[in-house]
N, C-alpha and C positions, 0 to 999 in steps of 0.2 A: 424939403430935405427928404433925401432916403433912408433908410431903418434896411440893416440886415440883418436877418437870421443865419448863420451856418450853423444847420444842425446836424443832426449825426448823417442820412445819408443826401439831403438835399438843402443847397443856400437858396432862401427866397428874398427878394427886394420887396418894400414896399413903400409908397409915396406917403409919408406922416400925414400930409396936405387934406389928401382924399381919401383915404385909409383905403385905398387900392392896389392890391398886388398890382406889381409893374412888370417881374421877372422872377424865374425861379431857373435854376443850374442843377443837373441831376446828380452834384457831389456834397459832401458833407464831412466834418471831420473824422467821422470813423469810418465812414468809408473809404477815403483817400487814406489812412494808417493803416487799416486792416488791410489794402489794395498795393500799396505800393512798400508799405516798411515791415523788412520782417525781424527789426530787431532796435533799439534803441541806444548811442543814436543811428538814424537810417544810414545807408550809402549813399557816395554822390550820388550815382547812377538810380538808385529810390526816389532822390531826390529832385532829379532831374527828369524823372518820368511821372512824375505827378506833377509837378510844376507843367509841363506838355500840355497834360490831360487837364490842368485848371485853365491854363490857358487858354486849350482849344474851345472850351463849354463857355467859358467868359468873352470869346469871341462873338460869338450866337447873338450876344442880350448889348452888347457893346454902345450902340445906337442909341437906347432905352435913354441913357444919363448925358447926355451931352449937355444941359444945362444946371447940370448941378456940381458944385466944389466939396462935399462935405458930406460924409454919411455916418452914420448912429447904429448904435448897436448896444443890447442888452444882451449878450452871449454869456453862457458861465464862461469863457475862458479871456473875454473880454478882459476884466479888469485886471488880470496877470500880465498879458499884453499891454496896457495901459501902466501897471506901475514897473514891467520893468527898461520900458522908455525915459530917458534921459529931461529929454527937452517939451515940456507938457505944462497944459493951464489947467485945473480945477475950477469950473464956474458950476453955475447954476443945475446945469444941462450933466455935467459929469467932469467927465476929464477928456482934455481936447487933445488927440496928438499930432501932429501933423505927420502927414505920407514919408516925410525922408527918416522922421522915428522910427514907425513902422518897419521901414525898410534896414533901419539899424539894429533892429531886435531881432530882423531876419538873418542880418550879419554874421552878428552874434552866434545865433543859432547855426549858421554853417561854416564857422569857425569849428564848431564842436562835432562837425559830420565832421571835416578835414582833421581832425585829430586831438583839437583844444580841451585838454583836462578838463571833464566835468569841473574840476574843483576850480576852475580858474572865473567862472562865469555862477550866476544864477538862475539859469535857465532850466526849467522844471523836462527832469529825464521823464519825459509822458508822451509817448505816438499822437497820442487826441490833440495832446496840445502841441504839435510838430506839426501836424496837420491841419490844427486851426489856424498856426499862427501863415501857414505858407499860404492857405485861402485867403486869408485878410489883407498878406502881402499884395497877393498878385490881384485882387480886387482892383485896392488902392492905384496899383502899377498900370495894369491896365485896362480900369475903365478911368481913370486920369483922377480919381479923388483928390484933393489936397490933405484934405483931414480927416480925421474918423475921432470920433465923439462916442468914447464907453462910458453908458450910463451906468451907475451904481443898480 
């Protein structure tokens, strides 16, 4: 299994396995907020130029995971992510959510770029966590995870 960190200006991989960094991306969530949103919540267009820039950096390391479904992570913004997904298992390991959660929490969240009443959602008004949560997305999206597993 992989283990990621996104920390503030850089996300690194590493293999639980062999406790070997496998990959690191030269972005991080206060980078990618401080860089692209200059107000909460961001613009499409913030929104869509950091999604680019995650994308292109995530292009890079792409190869690295080809054999893996499932990656872990101990992030503080982790477990927010984690509880405000719908369809999720609690084991041993943490809480399992599968990629198309993920991708619903993303929704969510750009629901509320395009105009959705803070009040209508629980999505925490915080850049850091606008920008972890689009990293974790586009992770998931496109290096093919199935699930991400936030450990407590």
């Amino acid at each position: 299994m992989t283990q990621v960190n996104i920390g503030e200006n850089v996300t690194s991989f590493k293999n639980i396995e062999t406790d070997e960094m496998v990959a690191t991306i030269p972005l991080g969530y206060k980078e990618v907020a401080e860089s692209f949103f200059s107000e909460f919540p961001p613009t499409y267009d913030e929104i869509d130029r950091a999604i680019n820039v995650t994308e292109e950096a995530l292009e890079t390391i792409k190869d690295v995971f080809n054999d893996f479904y499932e990656i872990s992570t101990r992030d503080q913004y982790a477990n927010k992510v984690a509880t405000l997904a719908f369809n999720t298992l609690k084991n041993s390991e943490g809480i399992a959510v599968p990629a198309v959660e993920v991708e619903n929490v993303f929704t969510r969240f750009a629901n509320i770029v395009k105009g959705l009443p803070m009040s209508q959602d629980v999505i925490p008004d915080d850049n850091y966590f606008a920008a972890y949560l689009l990293i974790i997305r586009e992770i998931t999206h496109h290096l093919h995870f199935e699930r991400v597993v936030f450990i407590d």
